[in-house]
VOLUM-981684 format. One line per field, with one value per atom (N, C-alpha, C): residue number from 1; residue in one letter; x negated, z, y. Coordinates in steps of 0.02 Angstrom, whole numbers, plus 32768, in hexadecimal, padded with zeros to 4 digits. Each point is the difference from the previous one (the first is absolute). Last residue first. Example, Ala and Ser with C-alpha at 12.3 -4.5 7.8 and 13.67 -1.06 7.14 Angstrom:
REM VOLUM-981684
i [2, 2, 2, 1, 1, 1]
aa [S, S, S, A, A, A]
u [7D7E, 7FD6, 8027, 7FF1, 802D, 7FD3]
w [8162, 8003, 8025, 7FFC, 8000, 8000]
v [7F90, 803B, 8037, 7EE2, 803B, 803C]
//
This chain:
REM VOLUM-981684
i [115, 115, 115, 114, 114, 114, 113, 113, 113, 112, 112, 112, 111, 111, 111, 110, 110, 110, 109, 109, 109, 108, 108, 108, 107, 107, 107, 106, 106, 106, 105, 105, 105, 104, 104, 104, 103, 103, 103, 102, 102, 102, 101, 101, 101, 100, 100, 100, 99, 99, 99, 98, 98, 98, 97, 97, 97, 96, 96, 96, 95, 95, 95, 94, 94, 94, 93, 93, 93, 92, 92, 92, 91, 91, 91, 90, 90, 90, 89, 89, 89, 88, 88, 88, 87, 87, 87, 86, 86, 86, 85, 85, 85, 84, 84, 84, 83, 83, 83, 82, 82, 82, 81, 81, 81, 80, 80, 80, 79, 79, 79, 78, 78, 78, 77, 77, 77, 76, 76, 76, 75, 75, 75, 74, 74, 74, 73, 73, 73, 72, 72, 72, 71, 71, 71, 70, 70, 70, 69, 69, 69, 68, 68, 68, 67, 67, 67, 66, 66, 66, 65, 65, 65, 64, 64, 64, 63, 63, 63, 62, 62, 62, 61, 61, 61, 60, 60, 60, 59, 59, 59, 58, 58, 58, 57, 57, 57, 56, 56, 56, 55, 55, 55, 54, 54, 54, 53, 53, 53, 52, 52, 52, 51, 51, 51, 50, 50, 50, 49, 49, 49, 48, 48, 48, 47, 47, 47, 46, 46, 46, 45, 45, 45, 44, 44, 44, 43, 43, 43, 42, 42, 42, 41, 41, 41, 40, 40, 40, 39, 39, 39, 38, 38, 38, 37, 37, 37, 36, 36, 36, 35, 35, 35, 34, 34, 34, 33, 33, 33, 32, 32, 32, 31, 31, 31, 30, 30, 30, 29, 29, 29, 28, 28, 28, 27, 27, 27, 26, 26, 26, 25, 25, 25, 24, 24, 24, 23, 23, 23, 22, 22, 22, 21, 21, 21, 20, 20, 20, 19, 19, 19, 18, 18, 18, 17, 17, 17, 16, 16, 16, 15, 15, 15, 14, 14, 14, 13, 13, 13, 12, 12, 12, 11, 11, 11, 10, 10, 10, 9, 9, 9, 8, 8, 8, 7, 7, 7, 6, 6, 6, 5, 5, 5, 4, 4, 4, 3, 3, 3, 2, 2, 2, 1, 1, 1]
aa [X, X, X, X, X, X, X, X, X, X, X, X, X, X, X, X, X, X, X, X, X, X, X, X, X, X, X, X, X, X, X, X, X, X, X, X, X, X, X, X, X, X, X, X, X, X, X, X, X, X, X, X, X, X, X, X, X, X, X, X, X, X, X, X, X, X, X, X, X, X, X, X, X, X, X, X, X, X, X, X, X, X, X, X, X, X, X, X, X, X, X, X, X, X, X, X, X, X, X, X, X, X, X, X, X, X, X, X, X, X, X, X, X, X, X, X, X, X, X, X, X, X, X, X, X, X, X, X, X, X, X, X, X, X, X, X, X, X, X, X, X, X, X, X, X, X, X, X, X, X, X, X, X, X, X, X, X, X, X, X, X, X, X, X, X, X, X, X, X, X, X, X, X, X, X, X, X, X, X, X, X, X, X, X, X, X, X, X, X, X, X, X, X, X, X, X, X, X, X, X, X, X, X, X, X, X, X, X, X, X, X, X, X, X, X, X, X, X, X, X, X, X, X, X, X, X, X, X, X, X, X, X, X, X, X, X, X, X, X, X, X, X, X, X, X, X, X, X, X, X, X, X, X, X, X, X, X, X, X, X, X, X, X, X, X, X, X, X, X, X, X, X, X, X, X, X, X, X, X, X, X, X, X, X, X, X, X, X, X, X, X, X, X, X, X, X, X, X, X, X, X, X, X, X, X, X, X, X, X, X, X, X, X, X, X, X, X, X, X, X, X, X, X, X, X, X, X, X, X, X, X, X, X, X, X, X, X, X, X, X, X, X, X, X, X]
u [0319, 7FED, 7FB6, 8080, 801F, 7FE6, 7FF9, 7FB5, 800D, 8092, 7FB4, 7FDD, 8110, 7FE0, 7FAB, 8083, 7FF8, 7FEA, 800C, 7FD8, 7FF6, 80A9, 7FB3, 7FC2, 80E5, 7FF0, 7FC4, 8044, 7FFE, 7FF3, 8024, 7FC2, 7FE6, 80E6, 7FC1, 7FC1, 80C0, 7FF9, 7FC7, 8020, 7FD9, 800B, 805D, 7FB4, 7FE7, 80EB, 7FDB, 7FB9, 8076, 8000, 7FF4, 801A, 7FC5, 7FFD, 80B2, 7FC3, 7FB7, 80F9, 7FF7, 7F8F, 80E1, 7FCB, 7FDB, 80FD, 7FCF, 7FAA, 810C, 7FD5, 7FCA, 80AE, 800D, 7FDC, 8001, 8033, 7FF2, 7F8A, 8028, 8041, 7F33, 8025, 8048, 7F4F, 802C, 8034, 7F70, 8027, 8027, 7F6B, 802D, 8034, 7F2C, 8031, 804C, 7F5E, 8024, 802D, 7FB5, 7FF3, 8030, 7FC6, 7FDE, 8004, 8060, 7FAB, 7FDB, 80F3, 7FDF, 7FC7, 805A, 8012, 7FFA, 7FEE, 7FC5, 8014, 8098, 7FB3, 7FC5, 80E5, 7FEF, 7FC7, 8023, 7FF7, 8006, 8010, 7FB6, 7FF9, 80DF, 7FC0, 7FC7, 8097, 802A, 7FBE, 7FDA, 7FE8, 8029, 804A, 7FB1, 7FE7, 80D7, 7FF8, 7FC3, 8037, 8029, 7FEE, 7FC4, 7FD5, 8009, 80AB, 7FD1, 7FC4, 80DF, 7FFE, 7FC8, 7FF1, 7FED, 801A, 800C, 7FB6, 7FF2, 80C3, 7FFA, 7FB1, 807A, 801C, 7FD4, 7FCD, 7FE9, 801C, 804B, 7FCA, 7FD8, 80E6, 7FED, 7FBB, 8095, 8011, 7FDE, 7FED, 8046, 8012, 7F21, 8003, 805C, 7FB5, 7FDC, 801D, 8043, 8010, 7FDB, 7F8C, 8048, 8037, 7F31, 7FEA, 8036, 800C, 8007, 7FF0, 800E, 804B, 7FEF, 7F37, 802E, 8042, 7F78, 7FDC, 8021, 8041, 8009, 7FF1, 7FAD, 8043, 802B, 7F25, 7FF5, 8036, 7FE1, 7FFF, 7FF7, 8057, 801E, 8000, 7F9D, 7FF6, 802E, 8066, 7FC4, 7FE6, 80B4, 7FC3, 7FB3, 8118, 7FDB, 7FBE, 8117, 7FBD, 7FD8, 80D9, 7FED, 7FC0, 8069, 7FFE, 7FF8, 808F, 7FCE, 7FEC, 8073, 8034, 7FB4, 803C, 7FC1, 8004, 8035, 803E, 7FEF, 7F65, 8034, 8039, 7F2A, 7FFC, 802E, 7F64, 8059, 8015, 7F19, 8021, 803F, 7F4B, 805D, 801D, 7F09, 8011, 804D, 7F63, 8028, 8008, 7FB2, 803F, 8009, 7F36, 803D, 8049, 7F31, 7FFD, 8048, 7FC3, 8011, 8015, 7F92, 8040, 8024, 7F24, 801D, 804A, 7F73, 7FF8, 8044, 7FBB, 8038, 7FFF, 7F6C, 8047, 8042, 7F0C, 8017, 8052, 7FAE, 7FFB, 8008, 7FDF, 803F, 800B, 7F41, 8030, 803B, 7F3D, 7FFC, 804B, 7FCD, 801C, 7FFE, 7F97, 8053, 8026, 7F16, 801F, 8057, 7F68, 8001, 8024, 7FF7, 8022, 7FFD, 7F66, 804B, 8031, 7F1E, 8019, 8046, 7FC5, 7FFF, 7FF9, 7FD5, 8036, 7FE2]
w [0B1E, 7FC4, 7FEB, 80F0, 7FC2, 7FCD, 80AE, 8004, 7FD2, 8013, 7FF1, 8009, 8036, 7FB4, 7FEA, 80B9, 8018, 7FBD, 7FE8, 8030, 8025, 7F5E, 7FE0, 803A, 803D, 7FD8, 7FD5, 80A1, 800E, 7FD3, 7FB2, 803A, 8018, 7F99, 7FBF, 802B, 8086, 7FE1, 7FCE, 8050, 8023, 7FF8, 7F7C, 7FF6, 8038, 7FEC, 7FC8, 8006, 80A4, 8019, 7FAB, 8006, 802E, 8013, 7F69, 7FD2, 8053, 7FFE, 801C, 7FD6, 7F9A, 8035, 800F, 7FB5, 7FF4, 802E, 8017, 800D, 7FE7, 8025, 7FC3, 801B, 8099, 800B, 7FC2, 7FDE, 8015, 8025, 7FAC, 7FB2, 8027, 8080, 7FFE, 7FBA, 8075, 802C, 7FD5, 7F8C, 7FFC, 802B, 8024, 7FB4, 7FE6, 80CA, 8004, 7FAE, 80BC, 7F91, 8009, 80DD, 7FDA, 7FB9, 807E, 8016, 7FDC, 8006, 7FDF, 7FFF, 808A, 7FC5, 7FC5, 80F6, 7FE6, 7FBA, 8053, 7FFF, 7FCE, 804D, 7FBF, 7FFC, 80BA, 7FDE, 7FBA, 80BC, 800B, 7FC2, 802A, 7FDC, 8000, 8067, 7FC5, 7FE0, 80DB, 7FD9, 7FB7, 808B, 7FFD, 7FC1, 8056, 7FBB, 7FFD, 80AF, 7FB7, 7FDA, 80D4, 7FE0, 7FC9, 8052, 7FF2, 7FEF, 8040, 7FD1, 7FF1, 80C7, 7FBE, 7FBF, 80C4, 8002, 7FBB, 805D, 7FCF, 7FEF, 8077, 7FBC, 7FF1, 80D2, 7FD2, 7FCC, 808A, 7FEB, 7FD3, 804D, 7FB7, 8004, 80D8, 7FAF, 7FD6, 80A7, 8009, 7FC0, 8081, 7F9E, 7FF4, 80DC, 8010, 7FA3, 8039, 800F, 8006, 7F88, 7FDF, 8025, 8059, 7FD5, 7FE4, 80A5, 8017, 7FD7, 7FBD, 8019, 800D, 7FB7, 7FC8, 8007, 80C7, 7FF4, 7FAC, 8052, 8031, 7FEB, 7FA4, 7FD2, 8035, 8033, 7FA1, 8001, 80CC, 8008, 7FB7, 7FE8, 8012, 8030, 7F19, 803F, 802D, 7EFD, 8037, 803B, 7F68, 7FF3, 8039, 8031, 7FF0, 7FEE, 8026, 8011, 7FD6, 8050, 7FBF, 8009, 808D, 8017, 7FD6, 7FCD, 8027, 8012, 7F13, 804A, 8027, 7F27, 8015, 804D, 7F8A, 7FFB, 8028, 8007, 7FE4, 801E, 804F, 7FB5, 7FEE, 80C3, 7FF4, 7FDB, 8000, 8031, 7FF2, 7F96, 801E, 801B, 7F68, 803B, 7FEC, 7F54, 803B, 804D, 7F3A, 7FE5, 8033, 8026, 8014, 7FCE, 7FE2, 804C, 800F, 7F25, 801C, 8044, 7F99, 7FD2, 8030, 8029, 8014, 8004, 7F73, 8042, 802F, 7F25, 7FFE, 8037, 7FFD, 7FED, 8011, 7FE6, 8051, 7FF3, 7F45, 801A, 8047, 7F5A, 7FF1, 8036, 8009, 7FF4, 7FF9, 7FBE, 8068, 8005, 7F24, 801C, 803F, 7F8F, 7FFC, 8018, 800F, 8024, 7FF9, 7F79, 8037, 8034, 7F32, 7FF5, 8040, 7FE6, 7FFF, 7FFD, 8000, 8040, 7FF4, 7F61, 7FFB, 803F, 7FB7, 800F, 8013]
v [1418, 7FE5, 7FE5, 801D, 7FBD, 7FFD, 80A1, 7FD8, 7FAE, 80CD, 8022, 7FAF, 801F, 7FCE, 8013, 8063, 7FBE, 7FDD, 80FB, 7FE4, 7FB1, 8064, 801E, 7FDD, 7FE4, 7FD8, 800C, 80A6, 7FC9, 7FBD, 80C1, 8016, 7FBD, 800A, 800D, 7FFC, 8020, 7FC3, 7FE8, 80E1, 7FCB, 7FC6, 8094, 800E, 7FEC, 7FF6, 7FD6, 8011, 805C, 7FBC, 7FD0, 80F2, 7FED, 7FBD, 8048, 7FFD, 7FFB, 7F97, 803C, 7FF4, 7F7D, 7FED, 8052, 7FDF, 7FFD, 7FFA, 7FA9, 8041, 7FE4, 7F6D, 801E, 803F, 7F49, 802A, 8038, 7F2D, 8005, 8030, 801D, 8001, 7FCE, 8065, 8032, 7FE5, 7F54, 8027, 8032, 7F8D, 7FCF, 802E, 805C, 800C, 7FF1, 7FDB, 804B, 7FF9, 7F4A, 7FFB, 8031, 7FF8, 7FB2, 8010, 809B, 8019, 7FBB, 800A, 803C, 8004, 7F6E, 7FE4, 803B, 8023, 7FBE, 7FF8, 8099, 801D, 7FC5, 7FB7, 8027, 8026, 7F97, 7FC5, 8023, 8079, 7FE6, 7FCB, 8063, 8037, 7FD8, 7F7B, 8017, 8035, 7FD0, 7FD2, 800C, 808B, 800A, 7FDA, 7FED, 8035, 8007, 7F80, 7FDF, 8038, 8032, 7FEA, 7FD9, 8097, 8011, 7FE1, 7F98, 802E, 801F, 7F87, 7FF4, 8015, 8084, 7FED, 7FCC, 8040, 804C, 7FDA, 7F6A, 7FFD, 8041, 7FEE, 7FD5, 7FE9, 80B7, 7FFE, 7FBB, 8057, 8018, 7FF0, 7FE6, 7FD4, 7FFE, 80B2, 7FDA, 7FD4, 8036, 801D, 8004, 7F9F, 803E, 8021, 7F30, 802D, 805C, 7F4B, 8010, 8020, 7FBD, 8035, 800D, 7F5F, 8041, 8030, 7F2A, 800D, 804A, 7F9A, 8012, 801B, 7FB6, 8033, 800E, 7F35, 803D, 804E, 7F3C, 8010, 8021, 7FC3, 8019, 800A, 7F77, 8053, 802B, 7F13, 8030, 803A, 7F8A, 7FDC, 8048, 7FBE, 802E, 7FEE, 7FB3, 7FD2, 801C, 801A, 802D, 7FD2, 7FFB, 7FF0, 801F, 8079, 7FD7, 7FD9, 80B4, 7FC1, 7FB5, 80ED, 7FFB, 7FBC, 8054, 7FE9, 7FF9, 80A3, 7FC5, 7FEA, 80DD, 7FBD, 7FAD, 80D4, 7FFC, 7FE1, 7FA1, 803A, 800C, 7F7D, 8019, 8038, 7F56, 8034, 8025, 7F4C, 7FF9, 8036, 7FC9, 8022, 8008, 7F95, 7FEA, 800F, 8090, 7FC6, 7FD7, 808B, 8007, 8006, 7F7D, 800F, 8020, 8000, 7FA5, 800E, 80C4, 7FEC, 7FAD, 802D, 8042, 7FE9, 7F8F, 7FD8, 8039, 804A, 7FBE, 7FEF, 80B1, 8013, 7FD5, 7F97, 8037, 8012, 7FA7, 7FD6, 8021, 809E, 7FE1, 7FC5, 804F, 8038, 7FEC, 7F7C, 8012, 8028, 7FDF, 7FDA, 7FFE, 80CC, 7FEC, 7FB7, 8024, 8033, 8013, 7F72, 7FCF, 8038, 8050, 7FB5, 7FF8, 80A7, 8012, 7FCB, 7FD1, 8017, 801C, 7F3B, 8049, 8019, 7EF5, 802E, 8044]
//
């Protein structure tokens, strides 16, 4: 595995942990009747009640709205940077001519000790 491979799954795998953590914070969102149990141990879900008053509501929805789009980019990135080609013939763009002459660079260079 690639450092970039292994740097994108650390990446995503934090993100996701991140992402988990606060999906199960209860704190009174809205509409969201107070006093809902909570999987959280409960100085973790004190300290979520008081960040959502303190945010009036918006912070840990604004928080995973945002790392939902992270990982959303972090996962098209990875999927451009794995087979750039396959990538742009999927969103119908041509392959950008610096990313053919390192593809080329690249395969010029992992096939030198094959012939």
């Amino acid at each position: 595995m690639s450092s970039y491979q292994a740097a994108y799954k650390t990446t995503y795998n934090v993100v996701n942990d991140i992402i988990k953590i606060l999906s199960k914070d209860r704190a009174p969102v809205c509409d969201m009747p107070p006093g809902i149990k909570s999987d959280l141990h409960p100085d973790s879900q004190e300290e979520f009640i008081q960040f959502s008053l303190l945010t009036h509501g918006f912070g840990t929805p604004a928080h995973l709205a945002g790392l939902t789009t992270f990982t959303t980019g972090l996962q098209e990135a990875h999927r451009a940077l794995s087979a750039p080609s396959e990538f742009c013939k999927a969103i119908q763009r041509p392959v950008p001519t610096a990313v053919k002459s390192a593809l080329l660079d690249h395969f010029v260079t992992s096939n030198q000790g094959h012939g």
